[in-house]
TIKEDREN-446462 format. One record per residue (C-alpha): residue in one letter; x, y, z. Coordinates in nm, 2 decimals, m for minus. Layout:
REM TIKEDREN-446462
{residuo a X X Y Y Z Z}
...
//
This chain:
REM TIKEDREN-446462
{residuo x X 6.60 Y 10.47 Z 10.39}
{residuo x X 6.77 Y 10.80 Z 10.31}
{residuo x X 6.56 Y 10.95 Z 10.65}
{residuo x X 6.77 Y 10.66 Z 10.81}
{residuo x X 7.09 Y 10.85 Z 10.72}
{residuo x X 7.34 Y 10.96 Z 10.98}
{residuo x X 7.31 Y 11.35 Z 10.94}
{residuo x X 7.64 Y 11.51 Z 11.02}
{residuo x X 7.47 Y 11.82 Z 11.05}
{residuo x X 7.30 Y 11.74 Z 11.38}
{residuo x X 7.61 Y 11.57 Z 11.55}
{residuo x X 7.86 Y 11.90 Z 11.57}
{residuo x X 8.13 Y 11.68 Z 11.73}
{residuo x X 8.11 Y 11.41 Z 11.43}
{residuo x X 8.10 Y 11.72 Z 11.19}
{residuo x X 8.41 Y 11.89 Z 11.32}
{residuo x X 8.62 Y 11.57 Z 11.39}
{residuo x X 8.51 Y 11.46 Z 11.02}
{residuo x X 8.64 Y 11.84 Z 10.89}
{residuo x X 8.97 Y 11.78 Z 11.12}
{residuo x X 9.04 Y 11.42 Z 10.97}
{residuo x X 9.01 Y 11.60 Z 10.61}
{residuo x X 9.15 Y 11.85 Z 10.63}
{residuo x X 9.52 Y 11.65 Z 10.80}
{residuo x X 9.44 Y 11.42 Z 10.51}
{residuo x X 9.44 Y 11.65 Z 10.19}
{residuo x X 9.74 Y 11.87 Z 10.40}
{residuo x X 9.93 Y 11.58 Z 10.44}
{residuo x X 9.86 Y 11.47 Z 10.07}
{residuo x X 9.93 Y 11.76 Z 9.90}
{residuo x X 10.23 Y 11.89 Z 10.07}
{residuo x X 10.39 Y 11.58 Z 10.13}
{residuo x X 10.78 Y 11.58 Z 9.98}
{residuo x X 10.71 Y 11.36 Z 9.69}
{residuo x X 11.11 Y 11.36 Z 9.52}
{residuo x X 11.18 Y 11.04 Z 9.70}
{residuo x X 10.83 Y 10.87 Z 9.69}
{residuo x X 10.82 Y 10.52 Z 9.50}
{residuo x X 10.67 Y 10.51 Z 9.16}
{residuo x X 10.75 Y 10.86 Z 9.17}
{residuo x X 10.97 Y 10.92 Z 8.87}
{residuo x X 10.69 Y 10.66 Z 8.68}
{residuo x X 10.42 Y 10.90 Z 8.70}
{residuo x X 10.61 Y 11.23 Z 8.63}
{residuo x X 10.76 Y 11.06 Z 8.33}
{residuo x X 10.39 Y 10.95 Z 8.23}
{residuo x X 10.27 Y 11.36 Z 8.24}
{residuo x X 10.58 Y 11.42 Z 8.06}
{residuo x X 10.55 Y 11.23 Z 7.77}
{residuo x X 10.15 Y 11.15 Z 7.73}
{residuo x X 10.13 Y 11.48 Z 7.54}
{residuo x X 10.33 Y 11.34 Z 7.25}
{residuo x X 9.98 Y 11.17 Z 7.18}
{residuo x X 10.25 Y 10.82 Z 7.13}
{residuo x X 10.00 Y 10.61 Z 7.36}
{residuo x X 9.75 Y 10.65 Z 7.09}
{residuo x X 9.94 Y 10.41 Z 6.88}
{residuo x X 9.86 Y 10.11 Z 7.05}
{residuo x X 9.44 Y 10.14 Z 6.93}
{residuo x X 9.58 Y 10.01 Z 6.61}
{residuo x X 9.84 Y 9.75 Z 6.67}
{residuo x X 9.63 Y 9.48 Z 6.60}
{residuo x X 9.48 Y 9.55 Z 6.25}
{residuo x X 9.16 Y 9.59 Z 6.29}
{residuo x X 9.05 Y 9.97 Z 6.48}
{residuo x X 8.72 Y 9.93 Z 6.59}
{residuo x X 8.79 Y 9.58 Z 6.74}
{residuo x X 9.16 Y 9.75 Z 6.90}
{residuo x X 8.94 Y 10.07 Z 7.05}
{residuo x X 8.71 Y 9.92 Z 7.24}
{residuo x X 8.95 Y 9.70 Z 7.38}
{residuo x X 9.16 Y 9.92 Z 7.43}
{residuo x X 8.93 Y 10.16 Z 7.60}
{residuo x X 8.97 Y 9.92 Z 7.90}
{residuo x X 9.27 Y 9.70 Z 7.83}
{residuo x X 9.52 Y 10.06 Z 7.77}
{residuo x X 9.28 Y 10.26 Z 8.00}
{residuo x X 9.16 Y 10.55 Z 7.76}
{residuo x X 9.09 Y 10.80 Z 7.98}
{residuo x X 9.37 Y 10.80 Z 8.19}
{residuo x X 9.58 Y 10.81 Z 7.93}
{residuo x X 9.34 Y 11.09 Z 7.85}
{residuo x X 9.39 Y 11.30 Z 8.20}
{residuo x X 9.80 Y 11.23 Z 8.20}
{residuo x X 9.78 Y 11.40 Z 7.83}
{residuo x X 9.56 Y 11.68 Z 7.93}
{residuo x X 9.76 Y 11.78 Z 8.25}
{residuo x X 10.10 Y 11.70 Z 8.11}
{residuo x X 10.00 Y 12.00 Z 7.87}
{residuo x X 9.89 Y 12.26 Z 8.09}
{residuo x X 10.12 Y 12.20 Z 8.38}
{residuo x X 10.44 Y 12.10 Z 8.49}
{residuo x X 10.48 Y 11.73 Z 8.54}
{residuo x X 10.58 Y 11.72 Z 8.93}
{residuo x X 10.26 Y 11.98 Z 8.96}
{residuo x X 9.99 Y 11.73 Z 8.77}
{residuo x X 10.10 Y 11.46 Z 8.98}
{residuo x X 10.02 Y 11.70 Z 9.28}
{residuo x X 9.66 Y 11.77 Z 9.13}
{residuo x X 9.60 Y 11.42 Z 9.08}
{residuo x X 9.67 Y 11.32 Z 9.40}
{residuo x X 9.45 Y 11.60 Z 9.57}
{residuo x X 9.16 Y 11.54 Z 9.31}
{residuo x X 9.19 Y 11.15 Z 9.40}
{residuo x X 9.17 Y 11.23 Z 9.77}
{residuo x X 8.89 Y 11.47 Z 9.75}
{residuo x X 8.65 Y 11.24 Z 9.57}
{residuo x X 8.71 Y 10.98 Z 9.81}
{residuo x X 8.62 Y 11.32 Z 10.07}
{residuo x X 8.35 Y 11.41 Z 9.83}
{residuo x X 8.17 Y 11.05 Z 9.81}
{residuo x X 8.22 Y 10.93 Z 10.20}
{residuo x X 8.02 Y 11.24 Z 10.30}
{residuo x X 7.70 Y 11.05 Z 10.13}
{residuo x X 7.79 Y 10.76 Z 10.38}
{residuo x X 7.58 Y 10.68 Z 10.68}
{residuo x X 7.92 Y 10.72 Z 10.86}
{residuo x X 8.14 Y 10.97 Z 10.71}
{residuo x X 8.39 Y 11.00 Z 10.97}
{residuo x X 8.44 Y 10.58 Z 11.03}
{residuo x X 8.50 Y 10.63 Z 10.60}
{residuo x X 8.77 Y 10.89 Z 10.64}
{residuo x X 8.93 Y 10.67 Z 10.93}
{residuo x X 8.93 Y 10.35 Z 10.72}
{residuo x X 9.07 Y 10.53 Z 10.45}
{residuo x X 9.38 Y 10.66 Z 10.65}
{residuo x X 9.43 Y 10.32 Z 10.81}
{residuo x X 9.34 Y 10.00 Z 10.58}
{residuo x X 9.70 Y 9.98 Z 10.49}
{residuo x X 9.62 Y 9.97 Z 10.05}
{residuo x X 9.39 Y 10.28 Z 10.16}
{residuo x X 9.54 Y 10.65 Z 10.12}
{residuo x X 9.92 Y 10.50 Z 10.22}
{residuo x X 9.89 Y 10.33 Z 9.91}
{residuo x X 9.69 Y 10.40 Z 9.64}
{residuo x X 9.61 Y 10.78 Z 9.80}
{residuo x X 9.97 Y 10.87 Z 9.74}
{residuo x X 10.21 Y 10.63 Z 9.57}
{residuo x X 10.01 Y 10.37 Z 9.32}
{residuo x X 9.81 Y 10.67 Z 9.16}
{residuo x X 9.61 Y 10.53 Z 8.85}
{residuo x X 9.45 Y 10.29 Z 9.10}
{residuo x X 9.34 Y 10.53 Z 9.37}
{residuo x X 9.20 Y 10.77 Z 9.13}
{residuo x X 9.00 Y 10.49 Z 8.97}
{residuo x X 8.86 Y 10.37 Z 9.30}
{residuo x X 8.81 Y 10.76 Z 9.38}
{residuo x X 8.61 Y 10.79 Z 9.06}
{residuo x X 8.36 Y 10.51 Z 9.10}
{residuo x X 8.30 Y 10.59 Z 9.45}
{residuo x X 8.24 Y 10.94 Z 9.35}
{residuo x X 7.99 Y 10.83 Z 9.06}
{residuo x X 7.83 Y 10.55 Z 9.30}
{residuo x X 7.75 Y 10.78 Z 9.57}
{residuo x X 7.75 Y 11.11 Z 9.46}
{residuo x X 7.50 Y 11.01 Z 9.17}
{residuo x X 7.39 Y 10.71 Z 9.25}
{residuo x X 7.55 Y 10.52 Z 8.94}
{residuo x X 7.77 Y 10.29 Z 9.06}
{residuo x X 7.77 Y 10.04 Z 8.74}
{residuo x X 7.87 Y 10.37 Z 8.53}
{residuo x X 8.13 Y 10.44 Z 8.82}
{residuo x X 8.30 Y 10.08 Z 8.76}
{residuo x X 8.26 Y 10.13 Z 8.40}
{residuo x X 8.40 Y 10.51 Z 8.41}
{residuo x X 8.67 Y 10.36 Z 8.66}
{residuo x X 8.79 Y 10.05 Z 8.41}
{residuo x X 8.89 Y 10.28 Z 8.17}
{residuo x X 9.07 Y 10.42 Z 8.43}
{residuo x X 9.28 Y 10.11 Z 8.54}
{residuo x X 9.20 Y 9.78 Z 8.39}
{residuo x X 9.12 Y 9.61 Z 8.69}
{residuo x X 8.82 Y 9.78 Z 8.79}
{residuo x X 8.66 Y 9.56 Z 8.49}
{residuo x X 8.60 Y 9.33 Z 8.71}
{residuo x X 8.43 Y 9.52 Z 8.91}
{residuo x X 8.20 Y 9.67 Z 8.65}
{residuo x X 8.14 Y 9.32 Z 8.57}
{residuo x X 8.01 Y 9.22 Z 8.91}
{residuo x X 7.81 Y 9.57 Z 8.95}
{residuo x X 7.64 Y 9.50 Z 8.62}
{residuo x X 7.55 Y 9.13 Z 8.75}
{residuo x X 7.38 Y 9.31 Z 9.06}
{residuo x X 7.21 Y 9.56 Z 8.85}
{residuo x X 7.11 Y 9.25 Z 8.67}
{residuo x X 6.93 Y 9.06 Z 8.94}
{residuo x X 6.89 Y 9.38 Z 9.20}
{residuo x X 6.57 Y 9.25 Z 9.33}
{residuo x X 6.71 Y 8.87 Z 9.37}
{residuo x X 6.96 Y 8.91 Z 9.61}
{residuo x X 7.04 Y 8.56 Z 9.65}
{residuo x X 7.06 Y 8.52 Z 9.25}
{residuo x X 7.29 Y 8.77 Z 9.25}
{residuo x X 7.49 Y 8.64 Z 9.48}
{residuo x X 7.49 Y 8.29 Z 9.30}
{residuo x X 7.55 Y 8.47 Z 8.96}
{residuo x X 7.85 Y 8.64 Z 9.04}
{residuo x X 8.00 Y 8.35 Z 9.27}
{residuo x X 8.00 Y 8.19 Z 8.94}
{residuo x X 8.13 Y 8.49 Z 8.75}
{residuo x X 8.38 Y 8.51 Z 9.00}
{residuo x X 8.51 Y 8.13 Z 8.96}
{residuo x X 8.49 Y 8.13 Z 8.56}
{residuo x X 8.65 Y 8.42 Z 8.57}
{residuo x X 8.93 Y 8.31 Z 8.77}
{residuo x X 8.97 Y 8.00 Z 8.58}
{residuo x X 8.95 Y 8.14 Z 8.24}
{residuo x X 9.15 Y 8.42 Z 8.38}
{residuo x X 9.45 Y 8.38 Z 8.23}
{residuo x X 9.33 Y 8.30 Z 7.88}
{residuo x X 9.14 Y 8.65 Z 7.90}
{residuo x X 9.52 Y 8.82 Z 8.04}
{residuo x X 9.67 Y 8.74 Z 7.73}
{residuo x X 9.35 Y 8.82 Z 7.47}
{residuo x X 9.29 Y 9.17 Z 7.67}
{residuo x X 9.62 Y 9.23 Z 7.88}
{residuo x X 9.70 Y 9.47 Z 7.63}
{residuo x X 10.11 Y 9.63 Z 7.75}
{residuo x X 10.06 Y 9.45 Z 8.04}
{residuo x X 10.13 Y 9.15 Z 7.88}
{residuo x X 10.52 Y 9.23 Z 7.85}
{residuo x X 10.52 Y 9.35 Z 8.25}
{residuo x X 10.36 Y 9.08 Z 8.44}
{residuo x X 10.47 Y 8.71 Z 8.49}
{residuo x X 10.17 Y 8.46 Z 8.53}
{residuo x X 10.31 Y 8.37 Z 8.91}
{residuo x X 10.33 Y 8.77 Z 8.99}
{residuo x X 10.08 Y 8.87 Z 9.28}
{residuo x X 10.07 Y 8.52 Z 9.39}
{residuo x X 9.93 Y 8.53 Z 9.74}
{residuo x X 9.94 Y 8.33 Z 10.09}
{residuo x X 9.65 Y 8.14 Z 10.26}
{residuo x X 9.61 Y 8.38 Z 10.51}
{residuo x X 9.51 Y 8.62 Z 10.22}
{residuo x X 9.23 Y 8.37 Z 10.15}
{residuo x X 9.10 Y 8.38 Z 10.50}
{residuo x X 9.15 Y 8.76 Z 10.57}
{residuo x X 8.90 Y 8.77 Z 10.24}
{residuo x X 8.64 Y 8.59 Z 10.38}
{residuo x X 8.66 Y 8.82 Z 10.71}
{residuo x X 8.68 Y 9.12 Z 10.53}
{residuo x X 8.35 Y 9.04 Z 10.27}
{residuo x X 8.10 Y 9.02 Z 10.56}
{residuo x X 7.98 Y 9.34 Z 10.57}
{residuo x X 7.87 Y 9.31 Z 10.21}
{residuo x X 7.71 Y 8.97 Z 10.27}
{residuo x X 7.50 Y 9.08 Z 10.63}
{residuo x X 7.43 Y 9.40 Z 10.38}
{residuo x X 7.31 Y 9.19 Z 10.11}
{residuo x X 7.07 Y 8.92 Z 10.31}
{residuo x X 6.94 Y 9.20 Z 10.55}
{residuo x X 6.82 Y 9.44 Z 10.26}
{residuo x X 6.46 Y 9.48 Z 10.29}
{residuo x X 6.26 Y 9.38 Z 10.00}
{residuo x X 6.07 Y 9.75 Z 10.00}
{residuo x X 6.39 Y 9.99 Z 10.00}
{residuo x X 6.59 Y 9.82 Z 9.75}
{residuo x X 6.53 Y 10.07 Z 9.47}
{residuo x X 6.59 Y 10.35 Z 9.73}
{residuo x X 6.90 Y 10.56 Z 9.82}
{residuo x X 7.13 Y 10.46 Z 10.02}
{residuo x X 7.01 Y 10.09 Z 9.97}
{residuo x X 7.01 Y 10.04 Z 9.64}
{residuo x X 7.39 Y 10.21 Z 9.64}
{residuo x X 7.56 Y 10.03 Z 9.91}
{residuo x X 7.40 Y 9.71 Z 9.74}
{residuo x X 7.56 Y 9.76 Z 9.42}
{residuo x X 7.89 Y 9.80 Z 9.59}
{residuo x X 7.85 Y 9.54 Z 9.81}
{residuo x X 7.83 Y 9.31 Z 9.53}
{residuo x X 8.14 Y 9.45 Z 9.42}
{residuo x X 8.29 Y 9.36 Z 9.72}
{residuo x X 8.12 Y 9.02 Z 9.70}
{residuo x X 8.26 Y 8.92 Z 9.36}
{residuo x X 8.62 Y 9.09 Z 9.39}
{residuo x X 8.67 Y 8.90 Z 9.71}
{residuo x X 8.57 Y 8.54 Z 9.57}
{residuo x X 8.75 Y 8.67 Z 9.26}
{residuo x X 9.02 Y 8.69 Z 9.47}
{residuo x X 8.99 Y 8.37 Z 9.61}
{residuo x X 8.97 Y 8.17 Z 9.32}
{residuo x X 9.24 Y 8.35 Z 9.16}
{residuo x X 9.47 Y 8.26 Z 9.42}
{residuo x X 9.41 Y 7.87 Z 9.31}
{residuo x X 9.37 Y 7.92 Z 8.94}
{residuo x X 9.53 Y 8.31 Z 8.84}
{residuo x X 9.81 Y 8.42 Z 9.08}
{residuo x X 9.83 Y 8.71 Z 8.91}
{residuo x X 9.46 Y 8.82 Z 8.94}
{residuo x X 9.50 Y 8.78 Z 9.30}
{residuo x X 9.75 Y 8.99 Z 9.35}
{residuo x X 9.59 Y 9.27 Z 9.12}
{residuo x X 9.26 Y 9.27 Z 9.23}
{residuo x X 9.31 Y 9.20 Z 9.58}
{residuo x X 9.35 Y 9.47 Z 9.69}
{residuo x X 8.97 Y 9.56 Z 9.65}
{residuo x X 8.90 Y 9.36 Z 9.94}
{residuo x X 8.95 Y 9.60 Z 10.19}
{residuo x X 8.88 Y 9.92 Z 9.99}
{residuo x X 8.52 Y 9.84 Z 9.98}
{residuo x X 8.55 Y 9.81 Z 10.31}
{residuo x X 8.56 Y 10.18 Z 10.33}
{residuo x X 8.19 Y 10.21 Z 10.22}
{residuo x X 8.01 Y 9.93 Z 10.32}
{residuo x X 8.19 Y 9.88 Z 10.70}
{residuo x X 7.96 Y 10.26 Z 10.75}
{residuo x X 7.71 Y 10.15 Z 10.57}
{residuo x X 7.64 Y 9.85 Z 10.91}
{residuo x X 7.48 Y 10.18 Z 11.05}
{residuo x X 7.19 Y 10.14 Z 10.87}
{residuo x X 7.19 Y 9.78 Z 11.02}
{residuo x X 7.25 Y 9.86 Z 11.39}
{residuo x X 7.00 Y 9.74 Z 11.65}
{residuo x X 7.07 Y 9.37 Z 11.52}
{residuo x X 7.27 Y 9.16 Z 11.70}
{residuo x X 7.45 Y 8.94 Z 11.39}
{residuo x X 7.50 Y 9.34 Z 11.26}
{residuo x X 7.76 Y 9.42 Z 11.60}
{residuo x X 7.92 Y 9.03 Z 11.59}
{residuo x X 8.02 Y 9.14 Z 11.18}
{residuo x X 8.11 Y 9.47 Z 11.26}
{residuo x X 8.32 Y 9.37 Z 11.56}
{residuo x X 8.48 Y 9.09 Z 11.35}
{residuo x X 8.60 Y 9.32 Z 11.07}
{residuo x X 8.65 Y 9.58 Z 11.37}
{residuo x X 8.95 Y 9.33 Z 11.55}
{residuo x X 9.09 Y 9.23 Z 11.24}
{residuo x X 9.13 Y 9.55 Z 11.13}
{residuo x X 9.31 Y 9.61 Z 11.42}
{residuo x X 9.58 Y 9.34 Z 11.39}
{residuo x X 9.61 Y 9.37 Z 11.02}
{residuo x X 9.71 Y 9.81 Z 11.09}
{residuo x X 9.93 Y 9.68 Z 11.35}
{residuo x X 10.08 Y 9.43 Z 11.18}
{residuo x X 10.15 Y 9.65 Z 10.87}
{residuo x X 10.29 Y 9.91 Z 11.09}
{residuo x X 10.55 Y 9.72 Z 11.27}
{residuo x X 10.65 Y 9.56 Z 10.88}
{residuo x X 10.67 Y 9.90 Z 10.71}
{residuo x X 10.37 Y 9.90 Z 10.50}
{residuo x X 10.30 Y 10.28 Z 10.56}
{residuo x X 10.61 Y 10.37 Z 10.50}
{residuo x X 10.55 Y 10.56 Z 10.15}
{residuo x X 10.97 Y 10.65 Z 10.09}
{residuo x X 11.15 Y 10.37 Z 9.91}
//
């Protein structure tokens, strides 16, 4: 499949508008006024005091330290806690949050280069409103996370050690290593799979709240149980927004699965697969995972929407993409006229 492969290399009008989108991107990023941004003071305080090593207290609140590390690896997100303590010592904390933000945005560079389409990857990312609007500039810890296990998944074709790198980023993306290792599981059963992490998905959701308060760790004493709560049309927009991954999924061909791209884009697909219907059972049994893991719903979006070029030629292929295409559409529109993108408080 990898001979499949858009190559940018022989479309020099794709290469340079792909280099111009980038390049506005990282300037954008990295010189962007950041004194008034929201959450702003939050992650400057967070590279200010990390180095005071106090964070380290909370692997041993609960008596016993093996049991409270490996917990906490995911439930206090180790190694972010790591990077916030490493860069609030060598730098200034208004300048780590600036290297953050550009190492965040040039993985997400860095991994949709591997993508049949890099340039439609670099578009979504600008416009899917929870894309670099969101977690590219203002809610940091998530978008390096996602940057990280895209990086991992496409860059080195690893993308069950990319969720699992990315959990102990932000806890959320545990659920997505969950759902990757399922696919790894059953790779060459795509329809078990999908059946296994549908009901992953639901138990998940149902037993969702009893797992918030064995592993919510801090968290705990921040969230409500009705926080993130979500409407119906967030239910719906899910199911639009997860057909890429399912036409990717039905359509792989029995012969290519172990290959690159395939084998990639199929592990995130079931990502995609299971944080959607995650999502959607959450919203009737675990407000509050709906509202925190939602948002993966359209990120994937950003590698599997390209990845439909491996598919073209098939007619159910262009009714998907055209689907996702016009939602897409109203949903930027929509969160342009109500302020979404509007990144000062």
């Amino acid at each position: 499949m990898s001979n499949l492969r858009i190559d940018l290399e022989k479309r020099p009008a794709s290469l340079l508008l792909f280099f111009v989108l980038v390049l506005a991107v990282m300037a954008f990023a990295l010189t962007l006024d950041r004194t008034f941004l929201m959450d702003q003071q939050n992650y400057l305080a967070l590279f200010r005091e990390a180095p005071t090593l106090e964070w380290t207290t909370t692997f041993a609140e609960g008596g016993s330290f093996i049991k409270d590390l490996i917990v906490g690896l995911f439930s206090e997100e180790f190694l972010w806690h790591v990077w916030t303590t490493i860069f609030g010592y060598l730098l200034d904390p208004y300048t780590a949050v600036v290297v953050l933000v550009g190492a965040l945005n040039g993985l997400i560079v860095l991994a949709a280069k591997k993508l049949p389409s890099p340039t439609l990857a670099i578009v979504l990312w600008i416009a899917i409103p929870v894309g670099l609007a969101d977690i590219g500039l203002l809610q940091l810890r998530q978008g390096f996370a996602f940057a990280i296990m895209l990086f991992v998944a496409l860059r080195y074709s690893k993308p069950t050690l990319g969720a699992f790198i990315a959990a102990m980023v932000h806890t959320t993306f545990t659920v997505a290593f969950a759902f990757a290792f399922i696919g790894w599981m059953f790779r060459k059963q795509p329809i078990s799979a999908l059946c296994a992490i549908l009901i992953a998905a639901f138990a998940g959701a149902y037993g969702g709240g009893v797992l918030f308060d064995m592993f919510g760790g801090r968290r705990l004493l921040e969230y409500t149980a009705s926080e993130g709560a979500t409407s119906l049309n967030y239910v719906f927009a899910g199911l639009i927004l997860v057909g890429p991954s399912v036409h990717w999924i039905l359509t792989s061909p029995l012969e290519a699965r172990e290959l690159f791209p395939e084998r990639v884009l199929t592990s995130l697909a079931f990502i995609h697969v299971g944080a959607t219907m995650f999502t959607i059972f959450s919203f009737f049994f675990f407000p509050l995972g709906a509202g925190r893991v939602g948002y993966l719903t359209e990120l994937m979006l950003i590698p599997m929407l390209p990845a439909l070029a491996l598919r073209r030629g098939r007619p159910l292929t262009l009714w998907v993409a055209s689907s996702v295409g016009l939602y897409l559409v109203y949903l930027v529109g929509e969160s342009y006229l109500t302020g979404v993108y509007r990144v000062y408080s």
